[in-house]
VEXFIRO-468105 format. One record per residue (C-alpha): x, y, z; residue in one letter. Coordinates in steps of 0.02 Angstrom, whole numbers, plus 50000, padded with zeros to 5 digits. Layout:
BEGIN
XYZA
...
***
This chain:
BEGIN
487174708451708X
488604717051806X
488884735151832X
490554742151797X
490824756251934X
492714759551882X
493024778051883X
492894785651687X
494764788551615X
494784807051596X
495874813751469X
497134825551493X
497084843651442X
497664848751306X
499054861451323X
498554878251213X
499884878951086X
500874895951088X
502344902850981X
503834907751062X
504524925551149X
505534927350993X
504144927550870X
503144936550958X
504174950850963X
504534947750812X
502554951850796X
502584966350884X
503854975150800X
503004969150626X
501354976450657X
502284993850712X
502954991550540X
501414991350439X
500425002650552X
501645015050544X
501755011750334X
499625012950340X
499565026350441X
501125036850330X
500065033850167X
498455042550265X
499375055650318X
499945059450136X
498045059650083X
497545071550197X
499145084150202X
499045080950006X
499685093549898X
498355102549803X
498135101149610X
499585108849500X
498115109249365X
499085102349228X
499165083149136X
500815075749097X
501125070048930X
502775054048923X
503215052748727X
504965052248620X
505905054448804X
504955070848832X
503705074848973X
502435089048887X
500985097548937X
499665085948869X
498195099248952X
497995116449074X
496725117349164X
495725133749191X
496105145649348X
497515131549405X
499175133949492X
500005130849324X
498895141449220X
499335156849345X
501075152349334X
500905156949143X
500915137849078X
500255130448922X
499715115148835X
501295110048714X
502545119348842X
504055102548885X
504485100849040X
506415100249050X
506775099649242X
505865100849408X
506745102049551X
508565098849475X
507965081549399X
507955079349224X
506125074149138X
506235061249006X
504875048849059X
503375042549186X
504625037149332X
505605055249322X
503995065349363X
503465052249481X
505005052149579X
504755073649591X
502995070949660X
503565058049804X
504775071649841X
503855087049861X
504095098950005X
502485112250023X
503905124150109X
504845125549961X
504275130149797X
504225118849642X
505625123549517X
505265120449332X
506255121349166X
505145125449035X
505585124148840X
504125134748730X
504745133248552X
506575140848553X
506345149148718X
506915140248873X
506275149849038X
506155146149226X
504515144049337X
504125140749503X
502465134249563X
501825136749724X
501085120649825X
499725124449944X
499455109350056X
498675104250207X
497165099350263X
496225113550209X
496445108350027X
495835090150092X
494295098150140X
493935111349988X
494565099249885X
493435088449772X
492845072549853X
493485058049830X
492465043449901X
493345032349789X
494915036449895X
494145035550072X
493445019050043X
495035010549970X
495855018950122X
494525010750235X
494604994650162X
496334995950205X
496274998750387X
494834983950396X
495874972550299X
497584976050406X
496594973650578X
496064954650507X
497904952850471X
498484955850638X
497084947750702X
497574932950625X
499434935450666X
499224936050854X
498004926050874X
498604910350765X
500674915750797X
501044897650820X
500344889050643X
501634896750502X
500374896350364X
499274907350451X
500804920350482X
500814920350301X
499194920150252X
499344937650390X
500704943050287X
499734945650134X
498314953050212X
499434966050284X
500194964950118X
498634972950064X
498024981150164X
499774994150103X
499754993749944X
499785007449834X
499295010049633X
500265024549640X
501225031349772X
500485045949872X
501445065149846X
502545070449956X
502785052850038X
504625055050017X
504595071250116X
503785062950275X
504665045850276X
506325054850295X
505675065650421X
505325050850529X
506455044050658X
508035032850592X
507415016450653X
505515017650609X
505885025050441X
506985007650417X
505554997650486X
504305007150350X
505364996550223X
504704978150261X
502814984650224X
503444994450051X
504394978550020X
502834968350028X
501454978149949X
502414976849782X
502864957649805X
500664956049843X
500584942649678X
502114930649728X
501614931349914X
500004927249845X
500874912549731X
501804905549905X
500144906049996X
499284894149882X
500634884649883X
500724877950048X
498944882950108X
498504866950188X
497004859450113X
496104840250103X
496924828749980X
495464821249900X
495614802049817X
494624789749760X
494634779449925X
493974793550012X
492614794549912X
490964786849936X
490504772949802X
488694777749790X
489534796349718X
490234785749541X
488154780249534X
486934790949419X
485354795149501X
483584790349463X
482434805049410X
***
């Protein structure tokens, strides 16, 4: 029997696949995005506002003091459970997304302004808003908080992660997308969020809209991922005959 000395056919190498300059500055500028979105929602926990001491109460297109609490801002301001709120800040209280919209906007340097109707009597207060970090820190804990907030950073470091590393394969820009999607969403948004996105610089505080965009589209991106996630179409010829057999015990 012969031997065949012919030189081995050695295959080519295979070229690493990489997306193009476009889309990965289109990356870059993305991740500054939802850094900069992460990092703005931190930044309202720890500079938070402290405790105005009181609970909100939406019914019949009135906001109401459902509760005081003891020794609060609100109690020293002279408030008390039953009092409506009218107005804070110039904007008129009649449900959830009014009070909400005062709390995104609140500025510690400035006082909070409130309308207050008591029976017949309609009266003025203002409400002082300590803030800072030193409320962060003689605040109560909230571990609850910190780890949501960590799970967060973990969560958006996979996403870009994934996003550099697999830039070329468009399901896996996606599947980045919703991580990052994520990894900035809020329940409820943060106080005095308002306050520090427009203090940012025009062209970030445009960027800081993609991210915002996202985090409250999380369940269709989520839809649009399982669509096209690429996965093994299973079918009968696939499958091995001895699979349709039933086993002996």
């Amino acid at each position: 029997m012969g031997i065949d000395l012919r030189r081995p056919s050695v295959s080519p190498p295979v070229e690493r696949r990489r997306a193009s300059a476009g889309v990965r500055y289109g990356l870059a500028v993305a991740a500054v995005a939802y850094v900069g979105y992460l990092a703005l929602l931190v930044t309202c926990d720890l500079l938070r506002v402290a405790p105005l001491g009181f609970v909100p109460r939406y019914q019949g297109g009135e906001v109401t003091l459902a509760q005081v609490q003891p020794f609060s801002i609100a109690e020293r301001a002279g408030l008390r459970p039953g009092d409506r709120i009218r107005q804070a800040n110039g904007q008129t209280l009649e449900r959830g997304a009014d009070w909400q919209r005062v709390r995104v906007h609140l500025d510690p340097s400035n006082p909070l302004t409130l309308e207050i109707q008591r029976g017949e009597q309609v009266f003025g207060v203002d409400l002082s808003l300590p803030a800072g970090l030193g409320e962060w820190r003689s605040g109560p804990p909230r571990p609850g908080l910190l780890a949501f907030r960590l799970a967060q950073i973990i969560t958006l470091g996979i996403a870009l992660m994934v996003a550099f590393r697999r830039s070329f394969q468009p399901s896996a820009l996606l599947g980045a997308m919703l991580l990052a999607s994520i990894a900035t969403v809020s329940l409820v948004l943060p106080m005095r969020i308002a306050t520090f996105w427009n203090a940012l610089p025009g062209a970030l505080g445009l960027l800081l809209w993609v991210p915002f965009a996202t985090s409250v589209a999380v369940g269709p991106l989520l839809f649009t991922f399982a669509a096209v996630f690429p996965r093994r179409a299973w079918s009968i010829r696939r499958m091995p005959s001895h699979s349709f057999l039933p086993r002996s015990w």
